[in-house]
N, C-alpha and C positions, 0 to 999 in steps of 0.2 A: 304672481303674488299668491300665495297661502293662506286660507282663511282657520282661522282657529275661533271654537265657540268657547265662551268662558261665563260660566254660571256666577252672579254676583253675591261677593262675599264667602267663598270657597275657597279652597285650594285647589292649585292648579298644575299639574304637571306633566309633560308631552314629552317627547323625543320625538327631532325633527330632523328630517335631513335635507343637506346643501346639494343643491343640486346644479349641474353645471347646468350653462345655457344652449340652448337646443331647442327642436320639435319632433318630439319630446324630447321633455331634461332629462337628464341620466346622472346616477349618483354622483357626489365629487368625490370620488377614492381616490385618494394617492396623492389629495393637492396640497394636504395642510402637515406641520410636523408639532413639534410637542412645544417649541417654541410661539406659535401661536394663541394668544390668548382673546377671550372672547367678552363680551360687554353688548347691554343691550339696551336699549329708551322705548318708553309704552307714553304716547301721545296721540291727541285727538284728531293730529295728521296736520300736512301744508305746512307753513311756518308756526304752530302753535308750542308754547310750553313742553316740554315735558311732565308728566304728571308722576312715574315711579320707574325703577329702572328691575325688571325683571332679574332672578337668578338664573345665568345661560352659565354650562359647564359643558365640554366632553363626555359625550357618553359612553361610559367605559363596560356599560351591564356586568356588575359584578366584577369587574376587575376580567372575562373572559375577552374585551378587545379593549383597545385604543381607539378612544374617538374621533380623533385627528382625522388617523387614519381612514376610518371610515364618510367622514364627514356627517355625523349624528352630533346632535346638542342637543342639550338636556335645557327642554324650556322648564322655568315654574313660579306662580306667581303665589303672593300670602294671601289669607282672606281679606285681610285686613286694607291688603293694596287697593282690592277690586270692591269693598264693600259700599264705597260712596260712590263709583262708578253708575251712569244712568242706564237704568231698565231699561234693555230694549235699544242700549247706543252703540254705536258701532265707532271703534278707535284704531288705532295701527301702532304695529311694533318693529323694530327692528335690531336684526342681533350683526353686532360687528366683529371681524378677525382681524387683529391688529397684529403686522409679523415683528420679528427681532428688530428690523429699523423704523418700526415706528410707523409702519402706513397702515391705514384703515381699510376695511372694506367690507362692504353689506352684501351679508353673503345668504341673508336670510329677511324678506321681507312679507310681514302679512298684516292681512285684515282680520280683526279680534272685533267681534260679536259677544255683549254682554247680553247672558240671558235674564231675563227675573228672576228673581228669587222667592220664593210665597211670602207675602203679605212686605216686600218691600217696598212697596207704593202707599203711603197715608195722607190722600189730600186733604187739606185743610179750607174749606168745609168738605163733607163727605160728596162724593160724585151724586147727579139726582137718578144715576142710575147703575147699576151694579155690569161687575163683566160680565156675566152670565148673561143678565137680562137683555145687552146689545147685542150679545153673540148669538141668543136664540132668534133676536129679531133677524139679524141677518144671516138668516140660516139659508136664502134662497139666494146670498150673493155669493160668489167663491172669492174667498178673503185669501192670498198667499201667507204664507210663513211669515215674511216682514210686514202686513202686513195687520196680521194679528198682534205681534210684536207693538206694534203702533196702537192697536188700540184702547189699549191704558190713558196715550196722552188724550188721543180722539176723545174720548169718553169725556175726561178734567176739561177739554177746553170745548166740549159742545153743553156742557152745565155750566161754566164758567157763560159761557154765553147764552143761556137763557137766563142766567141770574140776570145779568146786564141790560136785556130785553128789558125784563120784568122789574127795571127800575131799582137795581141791586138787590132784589129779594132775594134773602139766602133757602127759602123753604125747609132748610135742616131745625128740627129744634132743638135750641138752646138757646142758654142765659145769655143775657148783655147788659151793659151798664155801658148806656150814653147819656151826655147833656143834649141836652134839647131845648128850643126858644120856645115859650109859652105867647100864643096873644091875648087881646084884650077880654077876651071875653074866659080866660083861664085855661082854652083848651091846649093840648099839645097832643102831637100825631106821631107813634110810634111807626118807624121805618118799617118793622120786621113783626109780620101778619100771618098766622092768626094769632094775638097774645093768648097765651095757657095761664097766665098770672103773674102781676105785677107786683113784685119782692119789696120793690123799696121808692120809694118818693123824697129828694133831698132837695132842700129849697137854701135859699139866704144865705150868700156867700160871707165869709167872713177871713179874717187873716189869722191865719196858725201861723208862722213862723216867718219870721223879717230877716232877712241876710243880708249883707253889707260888707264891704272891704274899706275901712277905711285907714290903709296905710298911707300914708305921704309917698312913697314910692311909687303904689300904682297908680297908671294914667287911667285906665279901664279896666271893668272887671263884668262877666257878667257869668250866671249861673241859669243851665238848663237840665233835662231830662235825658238821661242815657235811655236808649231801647233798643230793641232788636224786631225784629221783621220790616213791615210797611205797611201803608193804610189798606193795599191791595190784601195781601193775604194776613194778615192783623198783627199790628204794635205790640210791643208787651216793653211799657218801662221799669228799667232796671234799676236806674239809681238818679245820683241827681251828675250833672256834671260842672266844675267853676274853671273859670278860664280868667284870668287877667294877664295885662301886659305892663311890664313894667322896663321902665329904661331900655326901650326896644326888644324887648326880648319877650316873649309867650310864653305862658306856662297854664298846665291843666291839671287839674286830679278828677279822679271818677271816684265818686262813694256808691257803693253799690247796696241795693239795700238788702241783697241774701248777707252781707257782711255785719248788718244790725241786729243783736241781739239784746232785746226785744227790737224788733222792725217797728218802731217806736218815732214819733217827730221829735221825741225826747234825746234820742240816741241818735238820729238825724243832725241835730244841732251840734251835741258835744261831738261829733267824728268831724261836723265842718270847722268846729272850733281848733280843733285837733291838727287841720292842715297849717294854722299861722297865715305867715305871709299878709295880716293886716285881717284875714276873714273870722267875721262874728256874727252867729245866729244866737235871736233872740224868742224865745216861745212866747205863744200870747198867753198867758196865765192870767188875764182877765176877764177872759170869755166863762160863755154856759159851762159849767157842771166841773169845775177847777181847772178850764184852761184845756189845751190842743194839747200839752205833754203825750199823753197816753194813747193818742189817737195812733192809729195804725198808717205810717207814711202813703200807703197805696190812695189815702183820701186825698193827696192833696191835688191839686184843681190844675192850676194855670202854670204848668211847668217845658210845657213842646215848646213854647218863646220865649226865645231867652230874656232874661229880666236883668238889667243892670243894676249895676251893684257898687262902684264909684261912687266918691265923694260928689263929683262931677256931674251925679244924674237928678232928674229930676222926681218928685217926690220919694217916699221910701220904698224898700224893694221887697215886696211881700207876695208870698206864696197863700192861694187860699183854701179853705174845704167848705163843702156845703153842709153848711154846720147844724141845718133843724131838718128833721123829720116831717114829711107831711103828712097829718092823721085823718084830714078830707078825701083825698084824692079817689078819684071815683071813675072806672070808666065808662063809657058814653051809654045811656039805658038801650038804645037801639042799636044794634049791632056794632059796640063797642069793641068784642073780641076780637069785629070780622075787620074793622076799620082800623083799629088800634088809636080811637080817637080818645082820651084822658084827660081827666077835669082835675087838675092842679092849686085851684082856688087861689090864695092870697098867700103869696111864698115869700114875703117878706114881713117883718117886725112895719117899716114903716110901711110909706105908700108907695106902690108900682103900677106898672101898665097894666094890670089886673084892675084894680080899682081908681078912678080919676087920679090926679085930675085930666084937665083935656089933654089931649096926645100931643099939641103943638109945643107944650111944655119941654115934652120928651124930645121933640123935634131939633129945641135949642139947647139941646141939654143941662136942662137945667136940676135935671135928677140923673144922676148916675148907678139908678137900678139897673143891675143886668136883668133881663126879661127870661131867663136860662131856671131849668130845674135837670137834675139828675136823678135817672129815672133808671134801674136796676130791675128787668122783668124778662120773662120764659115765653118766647114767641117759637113759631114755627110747626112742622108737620112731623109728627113721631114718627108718621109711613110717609112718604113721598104720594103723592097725588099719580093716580096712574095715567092720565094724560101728561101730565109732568114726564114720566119715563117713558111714554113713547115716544112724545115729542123731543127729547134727547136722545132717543136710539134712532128717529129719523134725520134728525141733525148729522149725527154721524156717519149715518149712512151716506148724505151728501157732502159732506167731507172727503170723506174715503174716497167717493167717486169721482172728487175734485183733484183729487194727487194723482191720477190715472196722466199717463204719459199726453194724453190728448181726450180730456175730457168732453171733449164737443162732438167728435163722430163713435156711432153706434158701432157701423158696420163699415164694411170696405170690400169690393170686390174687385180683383184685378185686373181680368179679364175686359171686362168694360167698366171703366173707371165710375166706379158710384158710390158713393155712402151718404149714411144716415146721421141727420146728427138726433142726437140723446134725449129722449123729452128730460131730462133732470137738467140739463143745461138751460134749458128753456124755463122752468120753474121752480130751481131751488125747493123751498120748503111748499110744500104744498099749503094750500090757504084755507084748507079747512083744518092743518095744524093749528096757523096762527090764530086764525077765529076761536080755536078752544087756547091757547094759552094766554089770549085777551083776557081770559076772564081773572088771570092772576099777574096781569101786570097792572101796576100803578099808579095812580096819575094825582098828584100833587093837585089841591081846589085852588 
């Protein structure tokens, strides 16, 4: 088998020769004639898909031979083919000669090595340490060619895993906007430490916009959030989506909200109005400052569960936003930044779990306060923590060391059967790592 390297998102083109089979192969001259035509599949190998089918031609150079003849083909692939292709993965191809009646035959097969390409890795969140910085640390191990290749993913998934240590701290700064439960006493505890400044405090949920199907046709209808990503590497929703079933039959539309001009609850309502089929949004235009019209759809609240929307359900079907600003909000006098502990105060018009009455109330619900604020603030480390990055470039050095064909023996000598096994097998992370990145994991009161 033939290994070809193929740099990602480039163009690609070779001349390859069939070679009969042997030790050693020796060219195929003479085997193939002009009736021969050739076809090729680039797949990630075994039984898997095919992913794009290479351009294989006769190689004629110039028009000075006959490729047939020869047995030369002209490999070449688009950029475009290999541009989504993974850094650093390794796929296989093969080119077939199919004669005048029709039989196939793999007359060329190899192994294709995508190489990277500069800056085509952008994890999301940023690695907690750069390739540089792990390759200088492991300057005293001898890393192979694939082995370096690997360590891009080594890097993502030894940060990915001290986030996870650390209680999901992403240590990268940047903004976020989550809800969060407030308790009795008004505090709430932002996830993502150190806070650099808290942009926004939204309290008191209220209903912006009510949607409903009430056709006699349909049995069921409900309406949710279109998104893209996952909670792992992060949501981002797109639109809303309505589904109802009518006389056995399902049906869906996506409104998407880059298709809203203005991206508006305004222009939200008329596009659902716009699909028929029985469905009508109605805006609240009785609320603070003339009503949720104008509001920007990205506020609205309760849309990942789907909410029914039938005649058939129970109470009405509304979507909400946290509709007041809070102008108290304060965080904690002693080491609030370092904690991300925030004083919320009384985030509602009426009474909540913030102020009486007694909780047993609550217990039997007999208030239907949500206890929830949304809380839009700048956490995180501008520089990464330099214990942070060594302890990620040691992570990966015991990774690395883990893919080793038999990571448990050191040595081995033939002569008289003896080896050693590895003190890294025997202790993983060393514990005066863990004891320093103790000091940035997190632990819920």
């Amino acid at each position: 088998m033939q290994k070809l390297d193929i740099t990602q998102g480039t163009v690609y083109s070779r001349v390859i020769q069939i070679n009969n089979p042997g030790n050693p192969p020796t060219p195929a001259v003479g085997q193939f004639d002009a009736t021969y035509t050739l076809t090729a599949v680039f797949w990630l190998g075994q039984n898997q898909t095919s992913l794009f089918s290479p351009l294989v031609t006769w190689y004629t150079d110039n028009l000075t031979q006959t490729g047939y003849t020869q047995g030369q083909v002209l490999f070449q692939t688009l950029a475009s083919q290999t541009a989504a292709l993974d850094p650093a993965g390794e796929y296989y191809t093969t080119v077939y000669a199919t004669d005048s009646n029709g039989n196939q035959y793999a007359v060329i097969e190899a192994r294709v090595k995508i190489l990277a390409s500069p800056g085509s890795t952008l994890p999301t969140p940023p690695d907690l340490a750069t390739y540089d910085y792990v390759e200088a640390a492991l300057a005293g191990v001898r890393l192979t060619d694939s082995q370096r290749d690997f360590l891009p993913y080594a890097i993502a998934a030894a940060s990915k895993r001290w986030r996870r240590w650390c209680s999901d701290r992403d240590f990268t700064q940047q903004t976020y906007t989550q809800v969060l439960p407030y308790s009795l006493d008004g505090y709430c505890r932002l996830p993502q430490i150190p806070v650099n400044q808290v942009i926004r405090v939204q309290g008191q949920l209220d209903t912006a916009i009510t949607i409903i199907n009430n056709s006699p046709n349909v049995q069921s209808s409900q309406v949710l959030a279109a998104y893209t990503g996952d909670v792992e590497s992060g949501q981002v929703i797109t639109g809303l989506t309505l589904n109802w079933q009518s006389n056995g039959v399902a049906n869906t539309t996506t409104i998407l909200y880059s298709s809203l001009s203005p991206a508006t609850i305004n222009s939200l309502a008329a596009a659902i109005n716009a699909v028929g089929s029985g469905w009508l949004a109605t805006v609240n235009l009785a609320a603070p400052s003339q009503g949720y019209g104008s509001w920007s759809v990205t506020e609205l609240y309760n849309v990942l569960v789907a909410v029914g929307t039938s005649n058939n359900v129970s109470g009405e079907s509304q979507l909400q936003v946290f509709s007041q600003d809070i102008s108290n909000a304060r965080l904690h006098p002693e080491y609030g930044q370092k904690t991300g502990m925030l004083w919320v105060g009384q985030t509602s018009i009426g009474l909540g779990m913030t102020y009486g009455p007694d909780p047993v109330f609550f217990d039997r619900q007999t208030y239907n306060e949500q206890s929830i604020v949304k809380v839009t603030y700048n956490a995180g480390f501008a520089t990464i923590p330099s214990i942070v990055q060594f302890a990620t470039a040691e992570l990966v050095r015991v990774m690395m060391f883990g893919l080793k064909v038999n990571p448990y023996v050191m040595n081995y000598r033939a002569g008289e059967v003896s080896f050693g096994i590895a003190s890294e097998a025997l202790k993983a992370i060393p514990g005066y790592i863990l004891s320093e990145m103790a000091q940035y994991r997190i632990h819920n009161a």
